[in-house]
C-alpha positions as CSV (number, residue, x, y, z in Angstrom):
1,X,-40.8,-14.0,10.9
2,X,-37.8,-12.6,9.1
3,X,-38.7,-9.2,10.2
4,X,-38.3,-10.8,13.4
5,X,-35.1,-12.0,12.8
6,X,-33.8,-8.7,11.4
7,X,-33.3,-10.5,7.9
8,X,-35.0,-7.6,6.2
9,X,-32.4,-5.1,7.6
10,X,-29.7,-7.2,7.2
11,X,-30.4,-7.8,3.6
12,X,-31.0,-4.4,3.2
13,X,-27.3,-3.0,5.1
14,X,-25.7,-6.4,2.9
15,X,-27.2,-4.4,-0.7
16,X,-26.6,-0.8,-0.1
17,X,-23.0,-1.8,1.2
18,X,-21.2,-2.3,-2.3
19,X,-22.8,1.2,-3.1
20,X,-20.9,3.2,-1.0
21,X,-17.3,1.9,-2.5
22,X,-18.6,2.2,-6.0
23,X,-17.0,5.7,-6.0
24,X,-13.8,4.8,-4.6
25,X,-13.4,1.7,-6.7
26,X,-14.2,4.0,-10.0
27,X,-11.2,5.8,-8.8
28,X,-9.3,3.0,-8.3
29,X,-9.9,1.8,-11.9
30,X,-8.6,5.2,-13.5
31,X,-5.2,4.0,-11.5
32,X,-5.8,0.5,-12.9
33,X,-3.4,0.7,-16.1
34,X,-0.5,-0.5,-16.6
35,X,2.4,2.7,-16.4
36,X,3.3,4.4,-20.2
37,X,6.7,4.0,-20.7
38,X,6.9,8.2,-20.6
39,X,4.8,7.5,-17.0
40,X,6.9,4.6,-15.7
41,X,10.4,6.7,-16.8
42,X,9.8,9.7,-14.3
43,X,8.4,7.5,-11.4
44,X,11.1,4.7,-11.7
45,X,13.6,7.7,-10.7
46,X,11.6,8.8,-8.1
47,X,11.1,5.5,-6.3
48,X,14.8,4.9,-6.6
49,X,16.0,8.1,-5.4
50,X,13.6,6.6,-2.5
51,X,15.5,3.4,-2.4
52,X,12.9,1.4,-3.9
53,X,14.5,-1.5,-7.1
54,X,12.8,-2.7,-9.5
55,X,13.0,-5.9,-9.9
56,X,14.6,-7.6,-12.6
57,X,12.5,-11.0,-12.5
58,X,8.7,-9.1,-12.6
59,X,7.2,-5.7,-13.0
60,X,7.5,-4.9,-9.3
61,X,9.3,-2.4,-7.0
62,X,10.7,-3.9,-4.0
63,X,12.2,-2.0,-0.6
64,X,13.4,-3.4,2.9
65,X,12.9,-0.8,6.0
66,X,14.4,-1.4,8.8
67,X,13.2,0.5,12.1
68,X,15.1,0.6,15.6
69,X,12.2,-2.3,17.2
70,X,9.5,-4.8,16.7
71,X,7.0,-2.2,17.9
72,X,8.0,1.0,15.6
73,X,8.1,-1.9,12.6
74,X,4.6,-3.3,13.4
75,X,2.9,0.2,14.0
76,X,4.5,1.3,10.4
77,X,3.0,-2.1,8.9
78,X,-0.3,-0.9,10.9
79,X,-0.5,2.3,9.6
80,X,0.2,0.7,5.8
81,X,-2.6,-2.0,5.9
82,X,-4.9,0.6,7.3
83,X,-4.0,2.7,3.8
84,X,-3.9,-0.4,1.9
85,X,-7.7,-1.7,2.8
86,X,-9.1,2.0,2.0
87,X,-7.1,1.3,-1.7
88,X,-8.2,-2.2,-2.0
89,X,-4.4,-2.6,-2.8
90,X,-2.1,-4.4,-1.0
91,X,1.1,-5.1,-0.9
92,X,3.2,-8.5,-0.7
93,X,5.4,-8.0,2.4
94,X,7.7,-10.0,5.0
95,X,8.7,-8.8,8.4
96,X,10.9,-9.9,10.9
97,X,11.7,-8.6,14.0
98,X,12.5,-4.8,13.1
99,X,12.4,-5.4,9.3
100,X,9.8,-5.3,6.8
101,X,10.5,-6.2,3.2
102,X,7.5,-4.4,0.4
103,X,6.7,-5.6,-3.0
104,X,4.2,-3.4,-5.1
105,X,3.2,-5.0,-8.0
106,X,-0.8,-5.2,-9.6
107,X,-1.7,-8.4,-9.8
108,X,-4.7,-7.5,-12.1
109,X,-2.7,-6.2,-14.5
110,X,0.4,-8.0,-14.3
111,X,2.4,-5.3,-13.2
112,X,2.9,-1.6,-12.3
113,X,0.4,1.1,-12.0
114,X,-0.5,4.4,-10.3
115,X,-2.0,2.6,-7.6
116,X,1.8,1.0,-7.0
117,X,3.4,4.3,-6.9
118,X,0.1,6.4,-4.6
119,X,0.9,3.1,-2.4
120,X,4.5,3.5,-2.5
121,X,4.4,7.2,-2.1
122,X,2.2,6.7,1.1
123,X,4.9,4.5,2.5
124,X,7.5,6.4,2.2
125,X,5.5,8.9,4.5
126,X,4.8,6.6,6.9
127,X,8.7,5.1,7.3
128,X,9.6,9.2,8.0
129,X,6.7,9.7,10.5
130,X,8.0,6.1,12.3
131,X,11.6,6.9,12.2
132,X,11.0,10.5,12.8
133,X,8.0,10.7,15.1
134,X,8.5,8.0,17.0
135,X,12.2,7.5,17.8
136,X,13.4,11.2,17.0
137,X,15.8,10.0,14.6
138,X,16.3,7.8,11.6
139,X,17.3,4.5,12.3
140,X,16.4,3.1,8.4
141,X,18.8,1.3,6.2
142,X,17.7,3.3,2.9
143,X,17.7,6.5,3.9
144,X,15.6,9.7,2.2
């Protein structure tokens, strides 16, 4: 009977499905620290020369984009969660209208780590290709 009901395959799919994110979750673990103070020096610069703050109150970087519309704000928050879910890391954010506000912080770890900064990094791709591709020109706040 539970061949009938397709229990066998179903159990079978439900088992081999953690294997195939065992790689990219090893991967995600070497990222998993929390930044050296020699590690978290260099990138701190970076992500402000980006416009991103730290944040004074937890160990977090934090960054409002603005965009020209609702639409070019949503696809860029589209295109984020889409990189976020293949990471298993995602980000605490607030958007209104044509504004998104972005905290990166690792909650495992109670604070920053490399998967903050590859998350960040990826943003700040995706805010040029939405005020660049998109619109033609760059209608954000914090420019690059």
């Amino acid at each position: 009977m539970a061949a009938a009901l397709g229990v066998r395959g179903a159990t079978r799919r439900l088992l081999a499905a953690p294997t195939g994110r065992t790689a990219g979750l090893a991967a995600m673990s070497a990222d998993a620290h929390l930044l050296t103070a020699e590690e978290r020096k260099q990138v701190i610069l970076d992500l402000k020369a980006a416009g991103w703050l730290e944040l004074s109150e937890r160990d977090a970087i934090y960054k409002e984009f603005s965009f020209k519309t609702f639409n070019q704000a949503f696809g860029f928050m589209s295109r984020v969660a889409l990189q976020a879910e293949k990471m298993n890391h995602h980000p605490e954010w607030f958007n209104v209208y044509n504004k998104v506000q972005i905290t990166l912080t690792s909650h495992d770890t109670g604070g920053l780590t490399k998967r903050d900064v590859k998350l960040a990094k990826f943003i700040e791709k995706e805010e040029r290709y939405s005020v660049s591709g998109i619109c033609g020109k760059n209608h954000t706040e914090s420019s690059l």
